[in-house]
C-alpha positions as CSV (number, residue, x, y, z in Angstrom):
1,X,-2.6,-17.7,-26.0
2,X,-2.7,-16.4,-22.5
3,X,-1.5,-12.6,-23.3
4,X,-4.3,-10.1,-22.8
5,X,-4.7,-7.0,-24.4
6,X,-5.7,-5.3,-21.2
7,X,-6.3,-5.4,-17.4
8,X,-9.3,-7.1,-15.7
9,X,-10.4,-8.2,-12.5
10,X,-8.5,-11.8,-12.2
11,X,-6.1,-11.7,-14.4
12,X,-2.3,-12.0,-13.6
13,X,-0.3,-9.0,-14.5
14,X,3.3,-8.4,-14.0
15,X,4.8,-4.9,-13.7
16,X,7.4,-2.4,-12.5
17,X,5.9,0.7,-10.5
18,X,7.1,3.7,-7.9
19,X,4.4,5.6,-6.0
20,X,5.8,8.9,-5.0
21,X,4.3,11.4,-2.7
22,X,3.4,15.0,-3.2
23,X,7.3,16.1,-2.3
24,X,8.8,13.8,-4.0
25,X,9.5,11.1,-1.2
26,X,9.3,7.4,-2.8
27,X,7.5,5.7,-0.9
28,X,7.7,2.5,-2.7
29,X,9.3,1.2,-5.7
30,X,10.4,-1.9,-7.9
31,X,11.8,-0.2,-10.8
32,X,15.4,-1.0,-9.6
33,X,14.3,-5.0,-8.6
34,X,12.2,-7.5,-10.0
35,X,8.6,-7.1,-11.3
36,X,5.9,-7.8,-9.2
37,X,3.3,-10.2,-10.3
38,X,-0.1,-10.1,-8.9
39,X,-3.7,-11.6,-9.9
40,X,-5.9,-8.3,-9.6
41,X,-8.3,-8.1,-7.0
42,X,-5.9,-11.0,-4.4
43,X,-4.9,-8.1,-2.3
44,X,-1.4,-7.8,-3.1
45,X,-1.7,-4.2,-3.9
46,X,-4.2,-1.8,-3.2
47,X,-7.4,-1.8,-4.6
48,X,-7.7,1.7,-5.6
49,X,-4.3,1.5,-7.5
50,X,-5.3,-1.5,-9.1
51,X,-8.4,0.6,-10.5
52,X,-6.2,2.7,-12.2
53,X,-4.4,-0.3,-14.1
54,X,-7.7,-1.3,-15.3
55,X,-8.1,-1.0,-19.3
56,X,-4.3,-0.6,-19.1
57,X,-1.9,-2.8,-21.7
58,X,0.8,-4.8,-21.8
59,X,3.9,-2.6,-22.4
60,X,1.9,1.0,-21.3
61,X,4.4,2.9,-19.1
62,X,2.7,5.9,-17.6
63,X,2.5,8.1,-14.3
64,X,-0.7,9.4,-12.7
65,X,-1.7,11.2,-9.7
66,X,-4.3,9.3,-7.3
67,X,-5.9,11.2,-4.7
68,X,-6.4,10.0,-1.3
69,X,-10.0,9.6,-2.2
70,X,-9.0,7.3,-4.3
71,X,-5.6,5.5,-3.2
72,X,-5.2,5.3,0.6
73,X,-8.1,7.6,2.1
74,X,-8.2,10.6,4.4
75,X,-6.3,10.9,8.1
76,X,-9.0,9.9,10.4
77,X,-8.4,11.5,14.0
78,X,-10.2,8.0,15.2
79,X,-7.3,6.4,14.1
80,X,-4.9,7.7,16.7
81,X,-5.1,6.2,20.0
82,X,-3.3,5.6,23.1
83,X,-2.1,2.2,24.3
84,X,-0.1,1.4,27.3
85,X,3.1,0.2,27.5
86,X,1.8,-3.0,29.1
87,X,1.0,-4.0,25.7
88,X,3.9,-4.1,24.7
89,X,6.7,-6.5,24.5
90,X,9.2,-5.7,27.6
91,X,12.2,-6.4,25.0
92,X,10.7,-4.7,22.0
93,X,13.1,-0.9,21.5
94,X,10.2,1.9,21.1
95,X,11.1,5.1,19.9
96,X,8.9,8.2,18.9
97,X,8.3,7.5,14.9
98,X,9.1,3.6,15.0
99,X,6.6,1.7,12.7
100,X,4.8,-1.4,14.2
101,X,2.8,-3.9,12.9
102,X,-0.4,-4.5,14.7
103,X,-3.2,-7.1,14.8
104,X,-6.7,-6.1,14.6
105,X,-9.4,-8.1,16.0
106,X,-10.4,-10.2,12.8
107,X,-6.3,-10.7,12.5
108,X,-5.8,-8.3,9.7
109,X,-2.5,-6.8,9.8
110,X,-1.8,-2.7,9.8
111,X,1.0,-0.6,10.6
112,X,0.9,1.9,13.7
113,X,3.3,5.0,13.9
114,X,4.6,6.0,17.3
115,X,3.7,9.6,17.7
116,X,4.8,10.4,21.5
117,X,6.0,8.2,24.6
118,X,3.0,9.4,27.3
119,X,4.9,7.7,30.2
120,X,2.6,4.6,30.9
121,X,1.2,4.4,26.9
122,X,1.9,5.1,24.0
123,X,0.3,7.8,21.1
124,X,-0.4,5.4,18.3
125,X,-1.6,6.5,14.8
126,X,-3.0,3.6,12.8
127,X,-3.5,5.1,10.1
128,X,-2.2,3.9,6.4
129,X,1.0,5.5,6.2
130,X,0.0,6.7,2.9
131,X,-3.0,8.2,4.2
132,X,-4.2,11.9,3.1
133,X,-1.3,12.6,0.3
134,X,-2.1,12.4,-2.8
135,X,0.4,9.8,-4.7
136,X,1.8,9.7,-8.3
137,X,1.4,6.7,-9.4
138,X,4.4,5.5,-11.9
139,X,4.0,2.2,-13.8
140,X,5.2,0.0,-16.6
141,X,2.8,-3.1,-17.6
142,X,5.2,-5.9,-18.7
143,X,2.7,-8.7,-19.0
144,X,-1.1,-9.4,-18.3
145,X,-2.6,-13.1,-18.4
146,X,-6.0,-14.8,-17.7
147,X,-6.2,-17.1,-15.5
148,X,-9.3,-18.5,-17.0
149,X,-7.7,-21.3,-19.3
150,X,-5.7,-22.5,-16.2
């Protein structure tokens, strides 16, 4: 029998959850689509949310509040840079607010908020969109599995 009683590091757990932010924007949600399945720890969704599914059990619906500290860290004034326009594709439509996906260096992906067209760059924040608010954290465990017996 593959059904756990609760949550661990490598196991497979499927689930419906809505993170909401601090004035009641959702900022993400499955509750109205399928459940997401995900082996804890594989990155699919953020490692401080996944530390407050741990212990959790199949069929606990709950909602919590995570603090940046926790889910998606602090604002880091680092984070926002200028880059110029020559970076840039010529075709790509760049407004103040659009969201871009970026490459780092060791081809990670992140998302970078236009704050203000400079004239030759661009203001770019890059950091987590979720950055600094504190989040409640809804969730409804529908299934947990080990992967160990696979």
């Amino acid at each position: 029998m593959n059904d756990l009683p609760g949550i661990f590091a490598g196991c497979e757990v499927t689930m419906y959850f809505k993170i909401t932010l601090e004035d009641g924007t959702v900022a993400d949600t499955n509750f109205d689509e399928e459940p997401i399945t995900f082996i804890v720890g594989d990155g699919t969704i953020h490692e401080g949310l996944e530390l407050a599914l741990m212990g959790q059990v199949k069929g606990k619906k709950e909602s919590i509040k995570i603090g940046p500290e926790i889910a998606f860290g602090y604002a880091d004034d680092e984070a926002i840079v200028t880059m110029p326009k020559s970076d840039f594709p010529k075709e790509m439509d760049i407004t103040e607010g659009s969201v871009i996906s970026f490459t780092t260096p060791n081809g990670e992906e992140v998302p970078g908020i236009i704050l203000e067209d400079l004239g030759d760059e661009y203001k770019v924040d890059l950091n987590h969109p979720l950055a600094g608010h504190e989040l409640d954290f809804e969730y409804e465990i529908l299934n947990i599995k080990s992967l160990l017996s696979r």
